[in-house]
N, C-alpha and C positions, 0 to 999 in steps of 0.2 A: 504494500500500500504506500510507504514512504516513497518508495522507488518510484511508483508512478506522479504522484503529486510532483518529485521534483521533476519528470521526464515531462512535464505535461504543456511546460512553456515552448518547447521544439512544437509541438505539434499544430495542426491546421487551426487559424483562428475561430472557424465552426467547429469546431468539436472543443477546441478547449472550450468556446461560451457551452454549446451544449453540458458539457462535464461541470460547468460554474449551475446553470441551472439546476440538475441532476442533485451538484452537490444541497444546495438551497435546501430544494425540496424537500433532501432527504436529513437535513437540518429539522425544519419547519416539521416533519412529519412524526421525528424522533422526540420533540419538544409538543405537541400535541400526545404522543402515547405515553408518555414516559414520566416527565419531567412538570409539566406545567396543565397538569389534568386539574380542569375546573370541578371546584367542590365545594357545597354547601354544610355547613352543622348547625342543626337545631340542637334544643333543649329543653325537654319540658321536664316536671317531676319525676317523671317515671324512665327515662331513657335519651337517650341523646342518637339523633339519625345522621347519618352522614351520607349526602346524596351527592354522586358524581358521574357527570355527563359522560356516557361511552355509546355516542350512536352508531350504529353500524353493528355493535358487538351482541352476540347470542352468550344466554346460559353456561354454554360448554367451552365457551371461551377464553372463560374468567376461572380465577383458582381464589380464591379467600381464607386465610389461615390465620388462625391466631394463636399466640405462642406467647403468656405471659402478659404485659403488657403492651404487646405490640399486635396490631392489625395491618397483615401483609395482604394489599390486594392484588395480582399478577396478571399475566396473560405471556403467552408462550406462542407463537404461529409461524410453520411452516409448509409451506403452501406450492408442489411441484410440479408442473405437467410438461409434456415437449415443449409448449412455447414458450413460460418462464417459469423464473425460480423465483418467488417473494418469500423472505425471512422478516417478522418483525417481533417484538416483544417489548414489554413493559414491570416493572414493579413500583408500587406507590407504598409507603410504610406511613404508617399514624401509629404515632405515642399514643395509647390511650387514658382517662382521665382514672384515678384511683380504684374508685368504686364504681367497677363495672363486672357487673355477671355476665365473665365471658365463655361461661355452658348456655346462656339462652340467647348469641350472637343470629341474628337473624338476617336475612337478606334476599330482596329483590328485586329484578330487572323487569320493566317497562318502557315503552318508548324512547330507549338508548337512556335510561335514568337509572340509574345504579342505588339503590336503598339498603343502608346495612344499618339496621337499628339495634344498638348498643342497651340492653337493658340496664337502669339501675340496681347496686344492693342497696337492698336498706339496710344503714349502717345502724345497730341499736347503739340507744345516747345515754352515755352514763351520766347521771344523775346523780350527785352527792349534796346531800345537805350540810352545809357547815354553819359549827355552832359558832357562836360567839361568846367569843372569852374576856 
C-alpha cells in the first residue's frame, strides 16, 4: 500500500484524480460506518435507550455484546462475487452508566434505527438514622 501511494505521482493524471476520489470516498464511507455513527441517549427512570442511525443494515448484520461495562456494537461484511470484492466493517464501544442490568440489554432495528435499551437496577438506599448527641 505504501509503495503505491508513493508510485502514484508517475502515473496518468486521470487515474491519479480517479484514485484521489476513490480515496475520499472510501474516507467518507469509513467515517460514516465506523467512526462518526450518529446517536441519540434518552433517559427516563427506568432505562436509558440508545438509538443509532444504520440505514441500509438488517438484523444479521449487526453483533451486540456486552462484556462488563462496556457495550460493543459491531458489524463485520464481506461480500464476493466475479465482478467485485467489497470488505467493510465497523465497531462502536459505549462506556456504560453504573447501574445498569446488563442480563435485560434489549435491542431493536427499525427503519435503519438501531434501539438498544439499557435497563435500570434499582439501586436499594440505605437509610441510617443519626442520633444527635
Amino acid at each position: 500500500m505504501f509503495e503505491l501511494l508513493t508510485r502514484k505521482n508517475d502515473l496518468n493524471p486521470l487515474f491519479t484524480d480517479l484514485f484521489d476520489d476513490v480515496w475520499r470516498t472510501t474516507e467518507n464511507l469509513s467515517k460514516n460506518l465506523g467512526i462518526d455513527l450518529p446517536y441519540n441517549v434518552k433517559e427516563t427512570e427506568k432505562d436509558y435507550t440508545l438509538e443509532i442511525s444504520l440505514p441500509g443494515f438488517e438484523k444479521s448484520d449487526l453483533n451486540i455484546r456486552v462484556e462488563d461495562d462496556l457495550l460493543t456494537i459491531s458489524h463485520h461484511n464481506d461480500k464476493q462475487t466475479e465482478s467485485f470484492c467489497w470488505k467493510h466493517s465497523f465497531t462502536k464501544s459505549f462506556n456504560l452508566p453504573k447501574y445498569v442490568n446488563t442480563k435485560k440489554v434489549a435491542a431493536t432495528l427499525e427503519n435503519g434505527i438501531l434501539n438498544v435499551v439499557l435497563p435500570k437496577v434499582v439501586e436499594p438506599k440505605n437509610v441510617v438514622e443519626v442520633k444527635i448527641k
